[in-house]
C-alpha positions in Angstrom: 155.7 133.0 33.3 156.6 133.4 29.8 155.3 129.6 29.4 152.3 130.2 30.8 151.7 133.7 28.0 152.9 130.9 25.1 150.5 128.8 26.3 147.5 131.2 26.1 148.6 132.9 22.6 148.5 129.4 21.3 145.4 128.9 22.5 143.7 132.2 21.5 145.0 131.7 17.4 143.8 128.2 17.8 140.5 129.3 18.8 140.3 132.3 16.4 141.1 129.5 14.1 138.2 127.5 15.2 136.0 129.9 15.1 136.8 131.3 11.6 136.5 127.9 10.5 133.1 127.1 12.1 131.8 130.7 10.8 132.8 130.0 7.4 130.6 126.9 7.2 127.6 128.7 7.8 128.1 132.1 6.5 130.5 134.7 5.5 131.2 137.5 8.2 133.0 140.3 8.6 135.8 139.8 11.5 137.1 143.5 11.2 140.5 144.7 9.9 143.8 143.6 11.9 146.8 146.5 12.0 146.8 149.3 9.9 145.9 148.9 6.3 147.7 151.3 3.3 146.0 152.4 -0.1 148.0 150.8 -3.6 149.1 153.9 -4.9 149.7 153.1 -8.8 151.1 156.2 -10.4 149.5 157.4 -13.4 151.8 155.7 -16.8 150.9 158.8 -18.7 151.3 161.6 -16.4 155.1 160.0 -15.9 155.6 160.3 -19.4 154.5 163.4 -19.5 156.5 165.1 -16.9 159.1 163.1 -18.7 158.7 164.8 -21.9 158.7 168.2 -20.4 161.7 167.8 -19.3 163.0 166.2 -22.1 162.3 169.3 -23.9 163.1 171.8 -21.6 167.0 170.6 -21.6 166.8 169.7 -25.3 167.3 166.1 -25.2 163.7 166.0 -27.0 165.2 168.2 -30.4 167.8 166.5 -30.1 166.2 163.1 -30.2 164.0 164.0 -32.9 166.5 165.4 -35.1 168.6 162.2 -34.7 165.1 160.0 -36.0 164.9 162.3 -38.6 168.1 161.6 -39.8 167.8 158.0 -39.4 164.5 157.5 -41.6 165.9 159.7 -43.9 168.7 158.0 -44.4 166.4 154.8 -44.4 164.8 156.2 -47.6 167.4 156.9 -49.2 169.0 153.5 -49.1 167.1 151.1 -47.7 168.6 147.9 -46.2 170.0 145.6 -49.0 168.0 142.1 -50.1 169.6 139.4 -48.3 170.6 136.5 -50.1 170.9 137.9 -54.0 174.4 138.4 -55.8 175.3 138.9 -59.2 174.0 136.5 -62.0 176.6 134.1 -63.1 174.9 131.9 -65.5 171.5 132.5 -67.7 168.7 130.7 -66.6 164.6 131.5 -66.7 161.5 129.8 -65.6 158.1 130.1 -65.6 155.7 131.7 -62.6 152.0 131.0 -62.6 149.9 133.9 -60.4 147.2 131.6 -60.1 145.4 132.0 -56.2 142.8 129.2 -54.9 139.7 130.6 -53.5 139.1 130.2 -50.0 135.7 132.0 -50.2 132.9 132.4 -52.5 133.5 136.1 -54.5 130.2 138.1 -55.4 129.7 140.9 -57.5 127.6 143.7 -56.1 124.6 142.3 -57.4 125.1 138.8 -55.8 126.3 137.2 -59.1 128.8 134.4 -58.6 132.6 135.5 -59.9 134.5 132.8 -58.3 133.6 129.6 -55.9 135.5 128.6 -52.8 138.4 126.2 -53.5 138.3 127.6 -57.7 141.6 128.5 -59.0 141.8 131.7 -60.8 144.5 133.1 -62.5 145.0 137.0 -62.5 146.3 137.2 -66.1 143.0 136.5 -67.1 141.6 139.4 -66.6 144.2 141.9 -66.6 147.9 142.2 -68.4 150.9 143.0 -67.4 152.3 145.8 -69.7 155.5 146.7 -67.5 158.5 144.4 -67.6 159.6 144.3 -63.7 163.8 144.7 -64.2 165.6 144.0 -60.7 169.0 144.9 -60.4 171.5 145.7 -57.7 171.5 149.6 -57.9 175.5 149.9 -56.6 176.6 147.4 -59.6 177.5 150.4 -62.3 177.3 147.6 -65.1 173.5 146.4 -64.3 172.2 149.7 -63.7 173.7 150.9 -67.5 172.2 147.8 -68.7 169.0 147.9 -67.4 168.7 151.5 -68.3 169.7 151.1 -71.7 167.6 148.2 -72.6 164.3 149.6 -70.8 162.9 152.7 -70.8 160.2 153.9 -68.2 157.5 153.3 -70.4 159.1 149.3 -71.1 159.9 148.7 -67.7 160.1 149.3 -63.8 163.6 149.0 -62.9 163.6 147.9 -59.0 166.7 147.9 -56.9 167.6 145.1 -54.3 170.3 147.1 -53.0 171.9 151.1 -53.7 169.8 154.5 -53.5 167.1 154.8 -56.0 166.7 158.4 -55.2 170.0 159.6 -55.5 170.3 157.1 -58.7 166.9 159.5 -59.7 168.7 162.6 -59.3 171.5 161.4 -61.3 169.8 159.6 -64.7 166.7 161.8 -64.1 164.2 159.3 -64.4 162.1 156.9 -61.8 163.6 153.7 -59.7 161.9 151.7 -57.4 162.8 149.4 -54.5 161.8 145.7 -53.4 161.6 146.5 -49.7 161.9 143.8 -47.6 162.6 141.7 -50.8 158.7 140.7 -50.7 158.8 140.6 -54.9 162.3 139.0 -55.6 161.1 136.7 -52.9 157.7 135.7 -54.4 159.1 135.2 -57.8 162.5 133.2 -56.3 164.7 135.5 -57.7 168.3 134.9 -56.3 170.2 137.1 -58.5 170.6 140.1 -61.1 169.7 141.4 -63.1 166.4 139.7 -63.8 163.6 140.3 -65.5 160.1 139.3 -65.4 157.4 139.3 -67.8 153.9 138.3 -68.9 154.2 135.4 -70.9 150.5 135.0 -71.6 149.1 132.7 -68.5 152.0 132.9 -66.3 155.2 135.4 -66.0 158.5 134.5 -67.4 161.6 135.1 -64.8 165.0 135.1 -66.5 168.2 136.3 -64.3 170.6 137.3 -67.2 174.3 136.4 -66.8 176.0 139.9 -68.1 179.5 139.8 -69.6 181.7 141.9 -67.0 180.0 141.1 -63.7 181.0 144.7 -62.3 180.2 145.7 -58.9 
């Protein structure tokens, strides 16, 4: 008996095969739905978050959180992470930087006129000066910072930091510091230590990382 109701299953998916097959060679048809079918139910991303948040906030995780941020970019700002890779000066040495960019593009006035053709070099300098030294120095190093500020004024000189708080280093010499971040200038000009300094030296900028007597810090 249970044979004989193999047998003729077999032979009903083989046919149901068969006959799908031969149906799909002629035209596409609509054979019905099988069992049950279920809906996708995909929950709604922002309506989680939400409910989430509302929570969040009702317990006081949320202040909580958002005081702990707070906290955490201020303390960001007021000292950023160091420059990797730059330690005190030990010897003297300078070199020469040239600004010059090639031209991937032809540059127009607003009038159409031609300022510079694709593939031209051109060399910043040319048309405007630097009248700022740039002084990097490593802000926690007591002797570069007295050097730096005694040598330069504000008016001489930006004095950048590659490592220390320039706004507590504000408060406490009352005038303005700034702060290679990510060390994207010490970097371009291939400054590995400090202090250095770098100035216009007619077509090109002069880097020199000066070697200082004590080497505090």
């Amino acid at each position: 008996m249970r044979r004989t109701i193999l047998l003729a299953a077999t032979t009903a998916c083989l046919g149901g095969a068969t006959l799908l097959l031969a149906g799909s060679a002629s035209e596409a048809r609509d054979y019905g739905t099988a069992g049950q079918a279920f809906p996708i139910i995909e929950p709604d991303l922002l309506a989680t978050i939400e409910a989430r948040l509302r929570r969040a906030e009702a317990s006081g995780e949320l202040a909580r959180t958002n005081a702990l941020f707070a906290k955490r970019v201020e303390a960001k700002v007021r000292r950023p992470d160091p420059v990797a890779g730059i330690s005190p000066a030990q010897e003297t040495r300078s070199w020469d930087f040239d600004p010059s960019v090639r031209i991937d593009h032809d540059v127009r006035d607003q009038k159409g006129n031609m300022i510079a053709k694709a593939g031209q070099k051109v060399n910043p300098l040319d048309f405007v000066g630097i009248h700022q030294d740039l002084v990097f120095v490593d802000g926690d190093n007591a002797e570069q910072l007295a050097w730096a500020c005694g040598k330069y004024s504000d008016v001489k000189a930006k004095i950048i930091f590659v490592k220390g708080s320039p706004i507590e280093a504000m408060s406490q010499r009352k005038r303005r510091f700034y702060f290679d971040q990510e060390g994207k200038l010490t970097g371009r000009f291939g400054i590995e230590h400090t202090p250095a300094v770098v100035s216009q030296a007619g077509r090109v900028m002069r880097v020199t990382e000066h070697a200082l007597k004590g080497r505090a810090g």
